[in-house]
N, C-alpha and C positions, 0 to 999 in steps of 0.2 A: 504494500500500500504506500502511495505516495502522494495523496492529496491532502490537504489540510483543509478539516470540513467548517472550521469555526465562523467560516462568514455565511453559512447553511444551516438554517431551522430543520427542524422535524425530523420527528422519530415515528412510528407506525408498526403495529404489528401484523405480523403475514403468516402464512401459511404454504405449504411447496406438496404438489402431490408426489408419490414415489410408492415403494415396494418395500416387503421386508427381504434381506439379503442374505447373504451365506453367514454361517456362524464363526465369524471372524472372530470373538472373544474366545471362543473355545480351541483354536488355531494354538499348535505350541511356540511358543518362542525361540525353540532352536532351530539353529542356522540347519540350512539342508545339505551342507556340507561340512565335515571337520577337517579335511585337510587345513594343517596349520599355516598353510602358503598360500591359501584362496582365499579372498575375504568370503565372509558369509551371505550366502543370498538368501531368498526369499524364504522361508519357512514351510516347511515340508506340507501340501495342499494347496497352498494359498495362488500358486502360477503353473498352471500346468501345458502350455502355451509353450510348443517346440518346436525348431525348424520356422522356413521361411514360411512366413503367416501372409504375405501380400501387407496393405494398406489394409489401415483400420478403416478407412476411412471411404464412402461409400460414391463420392465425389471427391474433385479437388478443394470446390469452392463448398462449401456445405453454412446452412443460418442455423442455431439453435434458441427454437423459441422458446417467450420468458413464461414461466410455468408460475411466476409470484409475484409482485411487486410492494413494495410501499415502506422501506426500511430504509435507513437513515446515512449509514454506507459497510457493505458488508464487505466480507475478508474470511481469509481460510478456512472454507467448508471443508468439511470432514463425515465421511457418512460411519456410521453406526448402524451393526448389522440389527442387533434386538432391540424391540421389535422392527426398527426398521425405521430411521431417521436422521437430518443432517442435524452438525451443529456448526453455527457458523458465531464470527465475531459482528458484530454492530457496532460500530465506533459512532459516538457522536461530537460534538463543536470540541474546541479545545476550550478548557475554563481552568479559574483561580489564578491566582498570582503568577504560576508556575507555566502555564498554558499547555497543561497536559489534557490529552483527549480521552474521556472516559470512554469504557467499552463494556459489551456485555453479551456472553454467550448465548443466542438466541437455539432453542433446540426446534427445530421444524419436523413434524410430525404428520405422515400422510392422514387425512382426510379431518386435521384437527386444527384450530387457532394455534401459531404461535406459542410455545411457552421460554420460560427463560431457566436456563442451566444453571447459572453462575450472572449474580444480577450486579457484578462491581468485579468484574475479569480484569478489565485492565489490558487483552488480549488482541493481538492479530493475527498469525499465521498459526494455524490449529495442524496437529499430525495426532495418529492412534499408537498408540503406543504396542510393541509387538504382542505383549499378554491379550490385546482387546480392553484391556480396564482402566486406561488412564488416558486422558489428554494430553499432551505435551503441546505448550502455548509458550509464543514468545510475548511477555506481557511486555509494554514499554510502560506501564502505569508504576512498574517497579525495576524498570531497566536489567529486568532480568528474563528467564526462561523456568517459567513452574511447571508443576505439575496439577492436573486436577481431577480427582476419582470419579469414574464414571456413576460410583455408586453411590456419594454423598457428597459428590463437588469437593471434598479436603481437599487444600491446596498445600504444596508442598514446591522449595523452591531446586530447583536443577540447576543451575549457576546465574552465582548470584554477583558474580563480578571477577574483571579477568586480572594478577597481580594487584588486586585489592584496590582498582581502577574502575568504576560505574560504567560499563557498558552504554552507548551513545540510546540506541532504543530498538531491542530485538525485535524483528518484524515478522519472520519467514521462520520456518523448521521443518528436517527430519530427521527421519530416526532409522536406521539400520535396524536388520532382523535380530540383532543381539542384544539392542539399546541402546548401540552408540549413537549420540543425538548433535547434527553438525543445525546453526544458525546465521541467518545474515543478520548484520548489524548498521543501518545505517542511522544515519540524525534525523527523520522522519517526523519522528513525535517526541524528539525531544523537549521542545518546547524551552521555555527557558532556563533549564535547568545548567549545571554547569558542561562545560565539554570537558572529562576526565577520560577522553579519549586522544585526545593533544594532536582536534583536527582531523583523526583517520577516520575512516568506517571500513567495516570489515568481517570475516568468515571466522566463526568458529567450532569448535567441535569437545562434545564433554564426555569424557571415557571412565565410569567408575567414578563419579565424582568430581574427574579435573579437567578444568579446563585448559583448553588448547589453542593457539593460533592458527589457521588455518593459512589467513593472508588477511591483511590491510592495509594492501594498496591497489582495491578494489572500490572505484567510487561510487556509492549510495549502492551495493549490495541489493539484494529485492526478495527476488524467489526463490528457492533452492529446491533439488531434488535429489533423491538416489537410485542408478539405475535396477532393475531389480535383483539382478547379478550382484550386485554389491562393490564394481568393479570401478565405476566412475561418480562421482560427484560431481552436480553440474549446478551454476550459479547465476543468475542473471546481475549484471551489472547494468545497475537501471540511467546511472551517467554517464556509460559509455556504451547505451545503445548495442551490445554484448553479452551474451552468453559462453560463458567458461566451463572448462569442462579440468578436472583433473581427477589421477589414478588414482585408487583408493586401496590402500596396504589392508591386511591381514587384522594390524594392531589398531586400526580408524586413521592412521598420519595418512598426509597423501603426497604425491608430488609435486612435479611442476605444472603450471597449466597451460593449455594450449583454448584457442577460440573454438569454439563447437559451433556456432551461427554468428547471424548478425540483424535483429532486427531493434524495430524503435519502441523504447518506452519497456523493457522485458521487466513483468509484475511478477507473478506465483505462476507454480506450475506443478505439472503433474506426471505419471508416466504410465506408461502400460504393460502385461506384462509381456509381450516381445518385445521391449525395451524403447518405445517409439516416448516420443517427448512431446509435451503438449506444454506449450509456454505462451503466454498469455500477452498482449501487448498494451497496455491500459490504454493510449491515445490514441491508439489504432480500432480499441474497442473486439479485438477477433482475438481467436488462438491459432497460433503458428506450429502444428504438426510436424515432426522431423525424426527419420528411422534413425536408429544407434550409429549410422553411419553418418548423418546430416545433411542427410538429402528431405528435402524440406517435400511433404507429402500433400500438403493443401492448409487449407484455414477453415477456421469456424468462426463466423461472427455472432457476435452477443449483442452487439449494442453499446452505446458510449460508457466510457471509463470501464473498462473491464478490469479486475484487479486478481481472481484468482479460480480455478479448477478442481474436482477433484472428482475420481468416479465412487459410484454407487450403483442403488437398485438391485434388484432380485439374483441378478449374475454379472453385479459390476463394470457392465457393459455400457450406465448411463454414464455419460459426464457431465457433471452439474457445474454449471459456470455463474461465477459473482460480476453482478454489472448494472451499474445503471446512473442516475443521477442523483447528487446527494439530495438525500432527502426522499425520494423514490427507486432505492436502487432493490434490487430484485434477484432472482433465482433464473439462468436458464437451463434448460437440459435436451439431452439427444445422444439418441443412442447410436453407438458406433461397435465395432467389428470385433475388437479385441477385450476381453478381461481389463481393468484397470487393477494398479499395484497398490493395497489399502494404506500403507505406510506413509 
């Protein structure tokens, strides 16, 4: 996310129709491979998608219409398989002294109103965490990266600062089939708090507890994902119009980075599990489809300010897309060819 909504009234509650899904909480956590020399992928069930699949994607050009509207501005949907709903972030105006923007985990529910998960999140980029039972959120209301149980909201914090430096304002995250949980970090929603980042923004990654450097000399960071192989780490660098891609070790450290694409405005994003990338362009309003090679496969448009993706439904085949205009932004969805990766 990278708009600042505070000069935008209105909040609104909504509703998103959908399915219940596969039983991704009951999915194990362990990696599906233990060779100690391949990082770990997907979790044993969860991608069963082998060999060349073609395109997900059913056209080049493909619209996914909006299934919701009327919320204030959303961010990191995330679907949940029982019984079967998103939760997404709603960020509203910046306020107080500090000009921090409250947020609040809105859970969408087919064929129900609106309810609210977590009513003081603090939250924007939402991931599930590999058990199925927790959220993993980058809050910038605490310049950190929590946790929150899917079963009582407890929140709990996952790093809470890198050499004992305030993180600028986590926006984006995922999580590997192990736990290891990598985040971007740009000045977004800092607001006016102090810069205890000395100017960068940047990637990081928390292993066990600690936190890691990933790189921060990546300007205004955005989306991030991990492929489902567990093999590459890829990052949108939202001001430089770029998508980075680097290798990802056994231990979570990763390498050098090389360019993966190149488009405008790159927010959240997603992946599938033949490895295909779904990266979302917010001024462009569409998603930018592209195989593990980077050959860019078609777009989907959503409609203005598009900000992030994620799959769901019955066979994780919908991709539900966040877009709209503050104060009206909305849910779209459509379904496509391939499994999406739930992480």
């Amino acid at each position: 996310m990278n708009v600042d909504v505070s000069r935008y009234p209105g909040r609104a509650a909504a509703m998103v129709a959908g399915a219940a899904c596969l039983l991704l909480g009951s999915m194990p956590a362990t990696p599906a491979t233990a060779d100690p020399d391949t990082p770990p992928g997907a979790p044993a069930g969860v991608c069963q998608v082998s060999g060349p699949t073609g395109s997900p994607l059913p056209a080049p050009t493909l619209s996914a219409p909006r299934v919701q509207g009327g919320f204030s501005f959303l961010e990191g949907p995330v679907w949940i398989d029982q019984p079967g709903y998103l939760l997404v972030s709603d960020l509203g105006a910046a306020a107080g002294a500090q000009q921090v923007q409250p947020s609040t985990i809105r859970r969408l529910t087919p064929g129900a109103p609106a309810g609210t998960f977590v009513a003081a999140s603090g939250s924007n980029g939402l991931a599930l965490s590999p058990d199925g039972e927790r959220i993993v959120a980058a809050t910038h209301d605490n310049r950190a990266v929590s946790e929150f149980r899917l079963s009582d909201a407890t929140r709990t914090v996952v790093a809470a600062d890198f050499e004992r430096r305030a993180f600028n304002s986590p926006n984006d995250v995922t999580v590997r089939s192990d736990g290891v949980v990598y985040f971007t970090d740009p000045n977004f929603q800092r607001g006016r708090r102090s810069d205890e980042m000395r100017g960068r923004t940047g990637v990081f990654r928390v292993v066990n507890g600690q936190v890691a450097l990933v790189d921060d000399t990546v300007r205004q960071p955005n989306g991030i994902a991990l492929s489902p192989d567990g093999r590459t780490l890829y990052v949108g660098a939202y001001g430089e119009n770029l998508i980075y891609a680097y290798a990802v070790r056994p231990d979570g450290s990763t390498g050098a980075r090389t360019v993966f694409a190149t488009i405008g405005s790159p927010d959240g994003a997603t992946v599938d599990c033949a490895g295909n990338l779904y990266w979302v362009s917010h001024n462009a309003g569409r998603v930018h489809v592209f195989s593990p090679a980077g050959v860019e496969l078609g777009t989907i448009s959503a409609g203005p300010g598009a900000t992030n993706a994620a799959f769901g439904g019955p066979d994780r085949r919908t991709l539900y897309i966040t877009a709209g205009r503050t104060g009206d932004y909305g849910i779209s969805a459509i379904s496509l060819g391939v499994p999406g990766y739930p992480y």
